[in-house]
N, CA, C and O atoms as a printed pandas DataFrame, in Angstrom:
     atom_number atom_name residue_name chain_id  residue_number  x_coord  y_coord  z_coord
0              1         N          UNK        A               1  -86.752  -16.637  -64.242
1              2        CA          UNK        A               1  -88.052  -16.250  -64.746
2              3         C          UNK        A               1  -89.005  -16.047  -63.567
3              4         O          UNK        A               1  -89.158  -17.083  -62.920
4              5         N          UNK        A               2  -89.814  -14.793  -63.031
5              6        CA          UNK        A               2  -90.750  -14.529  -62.488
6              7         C          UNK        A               2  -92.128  -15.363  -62.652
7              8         O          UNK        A               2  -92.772  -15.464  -63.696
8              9         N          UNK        A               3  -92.367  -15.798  -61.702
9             10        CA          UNK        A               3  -93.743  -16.604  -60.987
10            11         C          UNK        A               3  -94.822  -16.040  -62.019
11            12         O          UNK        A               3  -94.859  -14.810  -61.991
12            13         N          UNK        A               4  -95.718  -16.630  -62.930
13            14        CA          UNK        A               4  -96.355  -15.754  -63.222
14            15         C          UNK        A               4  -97.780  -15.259  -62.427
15            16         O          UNK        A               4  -98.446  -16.104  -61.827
16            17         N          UNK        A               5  -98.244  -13.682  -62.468
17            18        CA          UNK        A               5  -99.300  -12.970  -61.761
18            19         C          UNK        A               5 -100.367  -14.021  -60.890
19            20         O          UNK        A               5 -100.669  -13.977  -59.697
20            21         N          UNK        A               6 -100.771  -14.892  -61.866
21            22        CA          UNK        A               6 -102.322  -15.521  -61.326
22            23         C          UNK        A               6 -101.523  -16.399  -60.479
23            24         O          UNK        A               6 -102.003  -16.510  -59.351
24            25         N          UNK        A               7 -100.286  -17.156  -60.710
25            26        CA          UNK        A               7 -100.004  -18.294  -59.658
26            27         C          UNK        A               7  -99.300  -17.742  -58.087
27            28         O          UNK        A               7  -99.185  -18.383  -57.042
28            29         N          UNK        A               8  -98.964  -16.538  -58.346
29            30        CA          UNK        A               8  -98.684  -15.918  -57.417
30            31         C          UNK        A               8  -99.787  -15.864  -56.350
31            32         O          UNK        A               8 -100.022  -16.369  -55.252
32            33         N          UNK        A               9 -100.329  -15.033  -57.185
33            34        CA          UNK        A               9 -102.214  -14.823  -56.343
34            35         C          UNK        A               9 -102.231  -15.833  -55.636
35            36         O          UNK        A               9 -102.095  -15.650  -54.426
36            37         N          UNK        A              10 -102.373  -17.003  -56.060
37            38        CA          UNK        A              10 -103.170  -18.200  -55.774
38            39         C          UNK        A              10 -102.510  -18.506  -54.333
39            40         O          UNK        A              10 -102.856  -18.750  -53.177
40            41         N          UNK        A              11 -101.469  -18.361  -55.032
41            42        CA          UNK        A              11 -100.076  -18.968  -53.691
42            43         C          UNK        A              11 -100.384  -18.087  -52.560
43            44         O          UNK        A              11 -100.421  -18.604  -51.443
44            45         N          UNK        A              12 -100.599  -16.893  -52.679
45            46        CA          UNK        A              12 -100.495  -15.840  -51.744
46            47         C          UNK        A              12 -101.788  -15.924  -50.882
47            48         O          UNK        A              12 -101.705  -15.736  -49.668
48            49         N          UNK        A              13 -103.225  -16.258  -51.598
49            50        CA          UNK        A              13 -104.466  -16.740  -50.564
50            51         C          UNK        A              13 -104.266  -17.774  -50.429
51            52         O          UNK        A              13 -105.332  -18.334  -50.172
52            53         N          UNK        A              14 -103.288  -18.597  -50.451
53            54        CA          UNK        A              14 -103.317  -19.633  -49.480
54            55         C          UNK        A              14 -102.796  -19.547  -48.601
55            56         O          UNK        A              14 -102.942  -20.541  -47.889
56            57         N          UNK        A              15 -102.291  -18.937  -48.270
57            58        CA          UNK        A              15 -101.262  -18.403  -47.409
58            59         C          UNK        A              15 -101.992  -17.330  -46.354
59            60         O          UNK        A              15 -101.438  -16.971  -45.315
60            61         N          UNK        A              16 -102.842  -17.034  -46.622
61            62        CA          UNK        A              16 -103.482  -15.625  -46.006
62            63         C          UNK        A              16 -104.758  -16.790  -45.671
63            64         O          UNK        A              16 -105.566  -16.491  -44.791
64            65         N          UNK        A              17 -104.864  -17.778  -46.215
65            66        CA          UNK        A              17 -106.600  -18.551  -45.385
66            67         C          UNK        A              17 -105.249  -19.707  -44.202
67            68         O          UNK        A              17 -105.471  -19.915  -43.009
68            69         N          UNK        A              18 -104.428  -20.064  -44.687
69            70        CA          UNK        A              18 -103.691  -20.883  -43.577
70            71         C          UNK        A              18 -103.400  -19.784  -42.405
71            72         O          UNK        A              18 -103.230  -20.199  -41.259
72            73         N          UNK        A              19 -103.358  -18.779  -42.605
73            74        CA          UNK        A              19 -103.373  -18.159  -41.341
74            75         C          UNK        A              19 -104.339  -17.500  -41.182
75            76         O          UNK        A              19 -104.095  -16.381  -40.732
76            77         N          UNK        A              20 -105.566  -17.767  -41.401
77            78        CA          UNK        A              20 -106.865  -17.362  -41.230
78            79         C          UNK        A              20 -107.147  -15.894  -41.309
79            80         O          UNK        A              20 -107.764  -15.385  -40.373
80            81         N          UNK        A              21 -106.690  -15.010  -42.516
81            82        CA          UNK        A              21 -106.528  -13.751  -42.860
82            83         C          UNK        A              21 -107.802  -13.831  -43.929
83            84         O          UNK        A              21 -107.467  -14.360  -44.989
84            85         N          UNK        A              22 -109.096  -13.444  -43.873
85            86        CA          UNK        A              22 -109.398  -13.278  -45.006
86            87         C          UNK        A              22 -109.115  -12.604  -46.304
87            88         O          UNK        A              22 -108.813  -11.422  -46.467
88            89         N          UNK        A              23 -109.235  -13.379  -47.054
89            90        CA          UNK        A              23 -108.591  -12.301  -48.493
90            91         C          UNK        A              23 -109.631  -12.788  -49.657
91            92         O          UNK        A              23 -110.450  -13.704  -49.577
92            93         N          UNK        A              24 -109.370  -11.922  -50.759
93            94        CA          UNK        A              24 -109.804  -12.326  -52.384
94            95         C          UNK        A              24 -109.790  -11.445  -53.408
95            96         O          UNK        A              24 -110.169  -10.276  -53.333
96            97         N          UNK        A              25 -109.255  -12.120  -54.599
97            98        CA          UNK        A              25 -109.256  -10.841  -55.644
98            99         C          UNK        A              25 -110.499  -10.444  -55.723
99           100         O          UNK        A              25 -111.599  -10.995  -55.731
100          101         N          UNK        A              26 -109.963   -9.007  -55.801
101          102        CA          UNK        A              26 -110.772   -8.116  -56.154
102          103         C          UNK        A              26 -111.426   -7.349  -57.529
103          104         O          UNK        A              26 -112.451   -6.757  -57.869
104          105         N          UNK        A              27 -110.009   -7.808  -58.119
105          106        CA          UNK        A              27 -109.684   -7.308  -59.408
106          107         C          UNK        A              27 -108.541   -8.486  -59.895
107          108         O          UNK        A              27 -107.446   -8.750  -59.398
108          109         N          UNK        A              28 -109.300   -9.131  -61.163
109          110        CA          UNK        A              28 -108.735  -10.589  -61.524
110          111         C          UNK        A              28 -107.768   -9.531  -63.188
111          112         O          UNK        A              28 -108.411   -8.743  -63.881
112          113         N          UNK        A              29 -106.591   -9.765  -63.377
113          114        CA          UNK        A              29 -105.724   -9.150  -64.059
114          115         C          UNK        A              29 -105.102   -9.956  -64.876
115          116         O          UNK        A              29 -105.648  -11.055  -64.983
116          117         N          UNK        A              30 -103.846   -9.750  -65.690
117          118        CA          UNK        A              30 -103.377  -10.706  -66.890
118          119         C          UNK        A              30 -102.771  -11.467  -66.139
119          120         O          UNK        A              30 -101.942  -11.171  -65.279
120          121         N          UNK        A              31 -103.235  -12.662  -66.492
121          122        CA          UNK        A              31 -102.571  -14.233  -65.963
122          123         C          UNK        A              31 -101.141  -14.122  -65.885
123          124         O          UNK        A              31 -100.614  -14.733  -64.956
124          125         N          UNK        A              32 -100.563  -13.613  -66.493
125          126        CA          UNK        A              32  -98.873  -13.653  -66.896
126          127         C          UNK        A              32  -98.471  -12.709  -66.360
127          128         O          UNK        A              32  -97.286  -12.932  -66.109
128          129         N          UNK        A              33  -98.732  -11.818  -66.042
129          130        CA          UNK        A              33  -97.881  -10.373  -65.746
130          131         C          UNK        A              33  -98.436   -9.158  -65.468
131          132         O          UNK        A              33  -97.710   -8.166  -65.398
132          133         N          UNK        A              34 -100.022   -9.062  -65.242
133          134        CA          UNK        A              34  -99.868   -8.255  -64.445
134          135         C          UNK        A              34  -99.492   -7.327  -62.604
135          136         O          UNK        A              34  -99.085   -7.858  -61.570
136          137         N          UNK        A              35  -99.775   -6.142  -62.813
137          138        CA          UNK        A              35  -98.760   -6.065  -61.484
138          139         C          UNK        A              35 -100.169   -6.479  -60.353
139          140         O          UNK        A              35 -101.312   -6.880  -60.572
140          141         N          UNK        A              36  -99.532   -6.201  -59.301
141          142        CA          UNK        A              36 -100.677   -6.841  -57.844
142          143         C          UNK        A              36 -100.066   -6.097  -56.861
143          144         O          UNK        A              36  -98.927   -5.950  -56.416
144          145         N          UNK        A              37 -101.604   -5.508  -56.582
145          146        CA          UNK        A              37 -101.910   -4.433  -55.427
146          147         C          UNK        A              37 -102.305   -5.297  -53.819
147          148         O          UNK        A              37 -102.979   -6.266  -54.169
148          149         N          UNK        A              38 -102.221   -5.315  -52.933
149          150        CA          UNK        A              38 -102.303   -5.796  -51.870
150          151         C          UNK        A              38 -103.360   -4.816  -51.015
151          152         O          UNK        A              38 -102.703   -3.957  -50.426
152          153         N          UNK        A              39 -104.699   -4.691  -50.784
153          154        CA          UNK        A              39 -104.932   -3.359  -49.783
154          155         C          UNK        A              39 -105.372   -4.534  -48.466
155          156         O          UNK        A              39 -105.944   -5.621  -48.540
156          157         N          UNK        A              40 -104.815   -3.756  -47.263
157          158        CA          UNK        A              40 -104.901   -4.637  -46.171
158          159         C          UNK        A              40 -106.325   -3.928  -45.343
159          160         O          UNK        A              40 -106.019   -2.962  -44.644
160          161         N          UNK        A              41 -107.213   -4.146  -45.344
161          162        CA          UNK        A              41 -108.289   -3.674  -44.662
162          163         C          UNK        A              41 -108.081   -3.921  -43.017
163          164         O          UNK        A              41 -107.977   -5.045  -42.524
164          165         N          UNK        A              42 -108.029   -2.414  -42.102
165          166        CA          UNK        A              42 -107.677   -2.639  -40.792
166          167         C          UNK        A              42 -109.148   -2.661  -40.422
167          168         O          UNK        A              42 -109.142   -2.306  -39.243
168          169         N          UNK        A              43 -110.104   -2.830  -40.696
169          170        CA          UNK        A              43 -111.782   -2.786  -40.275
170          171         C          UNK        A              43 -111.814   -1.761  -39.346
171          172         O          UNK        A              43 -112.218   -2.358  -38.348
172          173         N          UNK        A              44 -111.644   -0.551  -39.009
173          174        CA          UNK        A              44 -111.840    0.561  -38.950
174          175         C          UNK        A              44 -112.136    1.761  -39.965
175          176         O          UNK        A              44 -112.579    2.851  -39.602
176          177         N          UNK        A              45 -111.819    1.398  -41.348
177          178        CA          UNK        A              45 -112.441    2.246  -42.069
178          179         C          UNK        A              45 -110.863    2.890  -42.621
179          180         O          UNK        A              45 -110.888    3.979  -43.194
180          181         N          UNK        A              46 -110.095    2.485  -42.511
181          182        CA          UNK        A              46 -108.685    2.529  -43.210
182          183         C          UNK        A              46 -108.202    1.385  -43.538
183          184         O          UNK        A              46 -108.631    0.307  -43.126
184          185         N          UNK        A              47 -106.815    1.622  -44.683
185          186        CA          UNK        A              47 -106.322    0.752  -44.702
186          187         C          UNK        A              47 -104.654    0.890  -45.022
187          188         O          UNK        A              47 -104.006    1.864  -44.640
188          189         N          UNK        A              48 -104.191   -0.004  -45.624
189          190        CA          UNK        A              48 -102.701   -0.257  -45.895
190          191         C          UNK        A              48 -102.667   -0.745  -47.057
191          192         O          UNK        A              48 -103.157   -1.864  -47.206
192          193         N          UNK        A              49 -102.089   -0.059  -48.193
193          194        CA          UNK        A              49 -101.955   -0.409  -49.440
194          195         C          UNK        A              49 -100.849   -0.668  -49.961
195          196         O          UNK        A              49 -100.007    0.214  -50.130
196          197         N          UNK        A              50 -100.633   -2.102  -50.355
197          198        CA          UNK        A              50  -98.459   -2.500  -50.952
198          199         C          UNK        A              50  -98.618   -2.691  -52.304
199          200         O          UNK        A              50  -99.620   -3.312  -52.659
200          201         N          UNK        A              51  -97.569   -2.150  -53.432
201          202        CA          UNK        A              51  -97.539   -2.316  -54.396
202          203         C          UNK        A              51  -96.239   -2.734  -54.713
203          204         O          UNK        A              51  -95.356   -3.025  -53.906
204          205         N          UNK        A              52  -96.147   -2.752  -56.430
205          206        CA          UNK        A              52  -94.914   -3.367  -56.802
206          207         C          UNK        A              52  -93.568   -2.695  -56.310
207          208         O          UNK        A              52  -93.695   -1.492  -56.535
208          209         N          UNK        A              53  -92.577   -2.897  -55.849
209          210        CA          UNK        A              53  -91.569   -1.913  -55.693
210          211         C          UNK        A              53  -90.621   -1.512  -56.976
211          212         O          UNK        A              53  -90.146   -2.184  -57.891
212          213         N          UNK        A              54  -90.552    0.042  -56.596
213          214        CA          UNK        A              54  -89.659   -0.181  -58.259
214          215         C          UNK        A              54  -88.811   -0.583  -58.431
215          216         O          UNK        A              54  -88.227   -1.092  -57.474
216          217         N          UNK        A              55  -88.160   -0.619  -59.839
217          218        CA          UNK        A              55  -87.443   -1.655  -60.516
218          219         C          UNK        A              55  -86.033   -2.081  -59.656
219          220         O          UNK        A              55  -85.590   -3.194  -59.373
220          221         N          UNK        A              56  -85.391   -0.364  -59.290
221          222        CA          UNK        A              56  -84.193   -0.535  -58.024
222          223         C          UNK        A              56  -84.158   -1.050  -57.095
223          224         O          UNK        A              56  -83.102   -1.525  -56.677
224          225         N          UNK        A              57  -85.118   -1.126  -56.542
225          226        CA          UNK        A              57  -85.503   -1.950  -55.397
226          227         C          UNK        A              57  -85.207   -3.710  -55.709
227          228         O          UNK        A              57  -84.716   -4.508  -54.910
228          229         N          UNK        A              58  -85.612   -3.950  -56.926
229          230        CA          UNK        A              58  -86.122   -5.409  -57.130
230          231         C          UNK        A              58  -85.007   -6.480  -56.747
231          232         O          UNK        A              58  -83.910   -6.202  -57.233
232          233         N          UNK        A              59  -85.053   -7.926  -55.795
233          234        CA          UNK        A              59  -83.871   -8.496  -55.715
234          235         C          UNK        A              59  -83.347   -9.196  -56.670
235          236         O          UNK        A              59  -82.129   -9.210  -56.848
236          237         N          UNK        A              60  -84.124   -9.817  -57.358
237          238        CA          UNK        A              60  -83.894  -10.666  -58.309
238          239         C          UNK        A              60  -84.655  -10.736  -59.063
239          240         O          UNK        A              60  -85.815  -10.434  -58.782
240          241         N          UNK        A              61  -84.131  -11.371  -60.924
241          242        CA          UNK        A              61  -85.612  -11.225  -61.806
242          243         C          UNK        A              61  -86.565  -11.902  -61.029
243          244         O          UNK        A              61  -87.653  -11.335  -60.930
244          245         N          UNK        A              62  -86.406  -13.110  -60.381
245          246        CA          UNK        A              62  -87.866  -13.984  -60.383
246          247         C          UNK        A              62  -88.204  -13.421  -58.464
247          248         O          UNK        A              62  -88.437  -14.300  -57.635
248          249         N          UNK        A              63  -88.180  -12.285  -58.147
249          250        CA          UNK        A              63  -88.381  -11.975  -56.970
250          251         C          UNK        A              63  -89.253  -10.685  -56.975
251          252         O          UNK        A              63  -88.777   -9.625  -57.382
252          253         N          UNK        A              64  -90.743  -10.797  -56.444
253          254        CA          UNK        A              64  -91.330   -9.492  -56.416
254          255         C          UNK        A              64  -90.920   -9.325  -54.928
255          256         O          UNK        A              64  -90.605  -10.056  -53.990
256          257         N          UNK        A              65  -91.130   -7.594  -55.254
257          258        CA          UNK        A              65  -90.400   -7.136  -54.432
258          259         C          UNK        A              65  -91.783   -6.211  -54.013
259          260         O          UNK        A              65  -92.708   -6.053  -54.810
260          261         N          UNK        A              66  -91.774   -5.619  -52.618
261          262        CA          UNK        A              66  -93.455   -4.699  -52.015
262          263         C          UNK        A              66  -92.946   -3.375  -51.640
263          264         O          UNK        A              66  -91.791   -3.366  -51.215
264          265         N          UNK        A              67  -93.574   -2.241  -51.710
265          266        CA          UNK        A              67  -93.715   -1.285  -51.036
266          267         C          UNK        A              67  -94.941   -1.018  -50.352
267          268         O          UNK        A              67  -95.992   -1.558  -50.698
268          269         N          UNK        A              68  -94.857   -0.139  -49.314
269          270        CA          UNK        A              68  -96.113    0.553  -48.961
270          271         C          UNK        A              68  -96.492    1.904  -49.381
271          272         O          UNK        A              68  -95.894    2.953  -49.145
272          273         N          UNK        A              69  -97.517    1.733  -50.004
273          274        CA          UNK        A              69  -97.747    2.927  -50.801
274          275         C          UNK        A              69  -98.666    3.741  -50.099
275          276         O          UNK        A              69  -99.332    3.373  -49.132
276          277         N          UNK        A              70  -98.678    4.985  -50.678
277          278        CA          UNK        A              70  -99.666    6.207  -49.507
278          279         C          UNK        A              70  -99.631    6.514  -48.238
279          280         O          UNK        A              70 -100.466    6.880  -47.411
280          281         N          UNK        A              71  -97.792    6.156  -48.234
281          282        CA          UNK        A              71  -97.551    6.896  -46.910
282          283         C          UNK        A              71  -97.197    5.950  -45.672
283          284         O          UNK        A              71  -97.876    4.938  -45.848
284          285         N          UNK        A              72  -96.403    5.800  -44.429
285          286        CA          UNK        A              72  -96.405    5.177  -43.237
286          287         C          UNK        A              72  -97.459    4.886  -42.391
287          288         O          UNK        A              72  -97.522    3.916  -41.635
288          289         N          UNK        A              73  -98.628    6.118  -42.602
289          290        CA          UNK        A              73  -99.658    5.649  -42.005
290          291         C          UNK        A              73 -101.360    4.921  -42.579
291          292         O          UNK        A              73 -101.902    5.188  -43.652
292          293         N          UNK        A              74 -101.711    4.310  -41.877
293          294        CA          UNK        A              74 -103.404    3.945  -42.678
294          295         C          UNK        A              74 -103.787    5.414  -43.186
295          296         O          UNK        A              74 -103.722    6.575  -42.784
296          297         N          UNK        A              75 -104.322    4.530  -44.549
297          298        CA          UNK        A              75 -105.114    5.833  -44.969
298          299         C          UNK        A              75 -106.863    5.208  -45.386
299          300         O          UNK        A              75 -107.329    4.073  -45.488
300          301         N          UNK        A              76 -107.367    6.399  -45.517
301          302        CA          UNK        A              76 -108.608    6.158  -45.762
302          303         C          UNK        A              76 -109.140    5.318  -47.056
303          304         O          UNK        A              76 -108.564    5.500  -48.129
304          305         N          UNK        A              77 -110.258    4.378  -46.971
305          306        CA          UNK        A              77 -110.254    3.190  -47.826
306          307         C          UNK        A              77 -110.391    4.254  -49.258
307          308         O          UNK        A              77 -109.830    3.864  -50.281
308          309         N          UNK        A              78 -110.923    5.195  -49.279
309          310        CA          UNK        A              78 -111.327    6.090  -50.505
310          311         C          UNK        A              78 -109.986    6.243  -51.082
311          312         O          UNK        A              78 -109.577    5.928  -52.199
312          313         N          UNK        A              79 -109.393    6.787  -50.099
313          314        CA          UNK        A              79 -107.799    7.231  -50.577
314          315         C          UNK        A              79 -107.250    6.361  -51.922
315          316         O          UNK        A              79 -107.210    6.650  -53.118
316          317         N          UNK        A              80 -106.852    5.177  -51.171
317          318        CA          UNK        A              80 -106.921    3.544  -51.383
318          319         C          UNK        A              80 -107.381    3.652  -52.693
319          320         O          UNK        A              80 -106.572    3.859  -53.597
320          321         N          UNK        A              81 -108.907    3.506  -52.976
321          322        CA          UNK        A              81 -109.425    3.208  -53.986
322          323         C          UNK        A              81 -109.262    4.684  -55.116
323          324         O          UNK        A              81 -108.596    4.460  -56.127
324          325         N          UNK        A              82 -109.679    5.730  -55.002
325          326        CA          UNK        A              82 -108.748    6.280  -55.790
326          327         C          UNK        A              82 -107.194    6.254  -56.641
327          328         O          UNK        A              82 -106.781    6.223  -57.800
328          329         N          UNK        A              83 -106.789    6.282  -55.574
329          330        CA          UNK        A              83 -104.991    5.428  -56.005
330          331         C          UNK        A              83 -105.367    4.281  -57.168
331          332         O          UNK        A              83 -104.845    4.292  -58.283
332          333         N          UNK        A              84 -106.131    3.516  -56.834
333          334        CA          UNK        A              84 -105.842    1.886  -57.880
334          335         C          UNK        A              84 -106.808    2.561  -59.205
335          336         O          UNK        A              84 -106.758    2.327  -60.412
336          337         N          UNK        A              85 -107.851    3.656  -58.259
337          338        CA          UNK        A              85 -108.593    3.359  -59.861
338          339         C          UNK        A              85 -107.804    4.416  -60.788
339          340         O          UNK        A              85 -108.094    4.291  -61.978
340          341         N          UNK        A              86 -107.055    5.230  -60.558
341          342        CA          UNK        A              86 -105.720    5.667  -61.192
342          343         C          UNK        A              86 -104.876    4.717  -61.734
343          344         O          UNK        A              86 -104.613    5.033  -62.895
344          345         N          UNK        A              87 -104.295    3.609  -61.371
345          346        CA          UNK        A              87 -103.204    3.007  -61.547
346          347         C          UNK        A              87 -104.190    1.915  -62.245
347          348         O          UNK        A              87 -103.506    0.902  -62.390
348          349         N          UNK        A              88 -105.400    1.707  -62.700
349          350        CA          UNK        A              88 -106.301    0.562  -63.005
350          351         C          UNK        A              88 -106.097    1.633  -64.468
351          352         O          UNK        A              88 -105.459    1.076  -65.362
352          353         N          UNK        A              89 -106.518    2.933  -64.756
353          354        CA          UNK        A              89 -106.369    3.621  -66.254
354          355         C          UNK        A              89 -105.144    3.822  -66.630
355          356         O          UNK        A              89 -105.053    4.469  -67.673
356          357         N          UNK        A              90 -103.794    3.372  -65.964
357          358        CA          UNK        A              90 -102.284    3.326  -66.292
358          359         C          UNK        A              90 -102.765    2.016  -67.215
359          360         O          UNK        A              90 -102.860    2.146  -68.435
360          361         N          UNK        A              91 -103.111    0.535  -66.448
361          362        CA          UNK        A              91 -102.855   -0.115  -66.530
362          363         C          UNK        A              91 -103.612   -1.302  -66.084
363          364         O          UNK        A              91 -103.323   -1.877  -65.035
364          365         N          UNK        A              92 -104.816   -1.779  -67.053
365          366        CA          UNK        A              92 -106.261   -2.041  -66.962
366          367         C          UNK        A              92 -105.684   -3.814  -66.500
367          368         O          UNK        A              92 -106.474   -4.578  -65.944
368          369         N          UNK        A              93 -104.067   -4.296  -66.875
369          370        CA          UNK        A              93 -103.930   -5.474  -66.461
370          371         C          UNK        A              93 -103.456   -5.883  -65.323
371          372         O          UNK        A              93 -102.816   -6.915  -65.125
372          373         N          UNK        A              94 -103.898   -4.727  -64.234
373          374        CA          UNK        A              94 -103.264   -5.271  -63.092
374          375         C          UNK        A              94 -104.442   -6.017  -61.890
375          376         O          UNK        A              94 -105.640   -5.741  -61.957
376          377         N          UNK        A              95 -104.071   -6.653  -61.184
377          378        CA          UNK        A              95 -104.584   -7.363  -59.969
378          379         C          UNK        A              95 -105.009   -6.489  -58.636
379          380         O          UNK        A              95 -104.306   -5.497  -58.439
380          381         N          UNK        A              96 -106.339   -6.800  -57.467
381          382        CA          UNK        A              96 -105.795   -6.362  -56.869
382          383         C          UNK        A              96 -106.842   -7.005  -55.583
383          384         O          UNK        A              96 -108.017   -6.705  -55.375
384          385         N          UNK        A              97 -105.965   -7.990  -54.818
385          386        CA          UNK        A              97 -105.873   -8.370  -53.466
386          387         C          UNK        A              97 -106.408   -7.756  -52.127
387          388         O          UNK        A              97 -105.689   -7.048  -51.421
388          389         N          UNK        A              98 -107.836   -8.091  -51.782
389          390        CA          UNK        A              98 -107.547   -7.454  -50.445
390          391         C          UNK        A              98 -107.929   -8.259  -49.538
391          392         O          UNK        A              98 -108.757   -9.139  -49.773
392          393         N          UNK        A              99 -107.054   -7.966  -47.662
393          394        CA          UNK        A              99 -107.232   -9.031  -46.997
394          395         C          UNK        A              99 -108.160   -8.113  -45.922
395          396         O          UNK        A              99 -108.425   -6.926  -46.112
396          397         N          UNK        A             100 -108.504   -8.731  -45.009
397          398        CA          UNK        A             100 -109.298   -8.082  -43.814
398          399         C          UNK        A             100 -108.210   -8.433  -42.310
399          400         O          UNK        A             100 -108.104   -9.559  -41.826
400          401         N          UNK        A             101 -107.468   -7.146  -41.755
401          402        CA          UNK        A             101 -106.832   -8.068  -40.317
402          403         C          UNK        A             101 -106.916   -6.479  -39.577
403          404         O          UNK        A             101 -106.776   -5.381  -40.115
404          405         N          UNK        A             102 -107.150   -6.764  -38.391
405          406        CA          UNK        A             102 -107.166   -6.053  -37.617
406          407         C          UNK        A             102 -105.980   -5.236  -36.738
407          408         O          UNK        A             102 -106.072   -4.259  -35.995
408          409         N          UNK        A             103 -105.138   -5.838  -37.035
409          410        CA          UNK        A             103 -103.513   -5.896  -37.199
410          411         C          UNK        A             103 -102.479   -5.563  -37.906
411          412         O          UNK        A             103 -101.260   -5.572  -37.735
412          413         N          UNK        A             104 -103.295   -5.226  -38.849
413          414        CA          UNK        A             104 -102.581   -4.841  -40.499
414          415         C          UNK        A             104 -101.450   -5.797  -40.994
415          416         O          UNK        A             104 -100.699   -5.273  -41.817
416          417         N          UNK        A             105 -101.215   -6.905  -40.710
417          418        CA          UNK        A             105 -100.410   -8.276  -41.027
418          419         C          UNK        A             105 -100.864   -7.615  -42.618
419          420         O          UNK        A             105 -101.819   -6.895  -42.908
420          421         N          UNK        A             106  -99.844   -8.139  -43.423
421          422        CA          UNK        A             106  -99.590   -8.363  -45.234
422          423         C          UNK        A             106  -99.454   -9.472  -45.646
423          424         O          UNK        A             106  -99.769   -9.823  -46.783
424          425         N          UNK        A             107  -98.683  -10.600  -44.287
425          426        CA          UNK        A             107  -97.777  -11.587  -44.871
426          427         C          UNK        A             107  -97.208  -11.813  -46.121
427          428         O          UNK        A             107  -97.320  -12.814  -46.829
428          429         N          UNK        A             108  -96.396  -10.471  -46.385
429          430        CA          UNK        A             108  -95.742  -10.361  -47.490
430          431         C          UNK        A             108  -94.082  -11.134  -47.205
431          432         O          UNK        A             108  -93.335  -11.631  -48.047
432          433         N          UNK        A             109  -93.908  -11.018  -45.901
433          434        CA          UNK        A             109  -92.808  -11.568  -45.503
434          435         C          UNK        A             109  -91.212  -10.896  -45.963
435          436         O          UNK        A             109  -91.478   -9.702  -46.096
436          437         N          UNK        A             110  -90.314  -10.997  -46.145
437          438        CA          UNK        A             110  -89.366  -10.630  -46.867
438          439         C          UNK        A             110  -89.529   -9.737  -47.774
439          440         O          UNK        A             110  -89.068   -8.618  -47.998
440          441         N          UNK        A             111  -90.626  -10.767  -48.492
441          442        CA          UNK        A             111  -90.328   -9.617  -49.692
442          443         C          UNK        A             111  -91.097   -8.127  -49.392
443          444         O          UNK        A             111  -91.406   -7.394  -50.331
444          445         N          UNK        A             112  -91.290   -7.872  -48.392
445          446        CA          UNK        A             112  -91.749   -6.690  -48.204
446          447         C          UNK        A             112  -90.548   -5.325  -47.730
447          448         O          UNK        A             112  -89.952   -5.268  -46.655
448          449         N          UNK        A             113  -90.465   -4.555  -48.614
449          450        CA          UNK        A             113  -89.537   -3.180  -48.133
450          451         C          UNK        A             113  -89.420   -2.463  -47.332
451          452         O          UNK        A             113  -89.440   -1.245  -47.508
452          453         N          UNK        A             114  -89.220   -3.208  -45.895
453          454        CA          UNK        A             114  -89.327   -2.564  -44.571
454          455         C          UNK        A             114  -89.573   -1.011  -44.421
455          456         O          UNK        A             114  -88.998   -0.176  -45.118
456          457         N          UNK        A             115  -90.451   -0.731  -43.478
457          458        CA          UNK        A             115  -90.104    0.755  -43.082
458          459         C          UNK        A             115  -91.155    0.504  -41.286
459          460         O          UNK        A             115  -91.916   -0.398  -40.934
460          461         N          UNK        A             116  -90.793    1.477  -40.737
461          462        CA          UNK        A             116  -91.216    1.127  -39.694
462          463         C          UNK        A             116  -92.324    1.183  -39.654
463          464         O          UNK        A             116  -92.891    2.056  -40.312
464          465         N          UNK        A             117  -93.305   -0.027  -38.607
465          466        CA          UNK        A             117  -94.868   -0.589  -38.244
466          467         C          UNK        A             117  -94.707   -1.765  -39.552
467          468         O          UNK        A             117  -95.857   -1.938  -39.958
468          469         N          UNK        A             118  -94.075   -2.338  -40.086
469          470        CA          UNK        A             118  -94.671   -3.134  -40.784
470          471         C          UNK        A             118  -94.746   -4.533  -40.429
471          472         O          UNK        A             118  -94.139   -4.692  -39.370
472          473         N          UNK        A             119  -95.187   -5.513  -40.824
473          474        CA          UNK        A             119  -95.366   -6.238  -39.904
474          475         C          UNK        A             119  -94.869   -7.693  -41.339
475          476         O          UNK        A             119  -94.850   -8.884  -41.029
């Protein structure tokens, strides 16, 4: 059984203030299941946006799995926010996370779907 949405969250800013990443929802979503957007703010005025990976991707039921969405490179925060507020009228129960690093760190760790620069 998959972690549910909000305890994930929770788990995940703690994790992002122990390594002194600022973060916070942005967009608070269904406690149980909805999906969670990650946008990594590089404070230049772009960013890095990870979403759910699809279903093929996934390792296991109780394992979320990340992509990077909108491409290999930073994109513009508008970009960004367009994208979710699209994927917010798919799907009004989803979450969405953002951290501030200058570095573009996710600390998604593993579960993130490698492609090259990711960190």
């Amino acid at each position: 059984m998959r972690v549910k949405s909000e305890l994930w969250v929770r788990a995940y800013l703690r994790r992002c203030y122990a390594e002194n990443v600022p973060a916070a929802i942005v967009r608070h979503g269904d406690d149980a299941a909805g999906a969670i957007f990650i946008c990594v703010h590089l404070l230049d005025g772009t960013v890095r946006l990870y979403g759910p990976a699809p279903a093929g991707f996934a390792g296991s039921e109780n394992e979320r799995r990340w992509v990077r969405l909108l491409g290999s490179e930073p994109v513009l925060k508008a970009a960004a926010e367009d994208y979710l507020v699209r994927q917010w009228q798919f799907d009004p129960d989803l979450w969405i996370v953002e951290i501030e690093d200058r570095a573009g760190r996710h600390l998604l760790g593993d579960q993130a779907i490698k492609d090259d620069g990711d960190r």
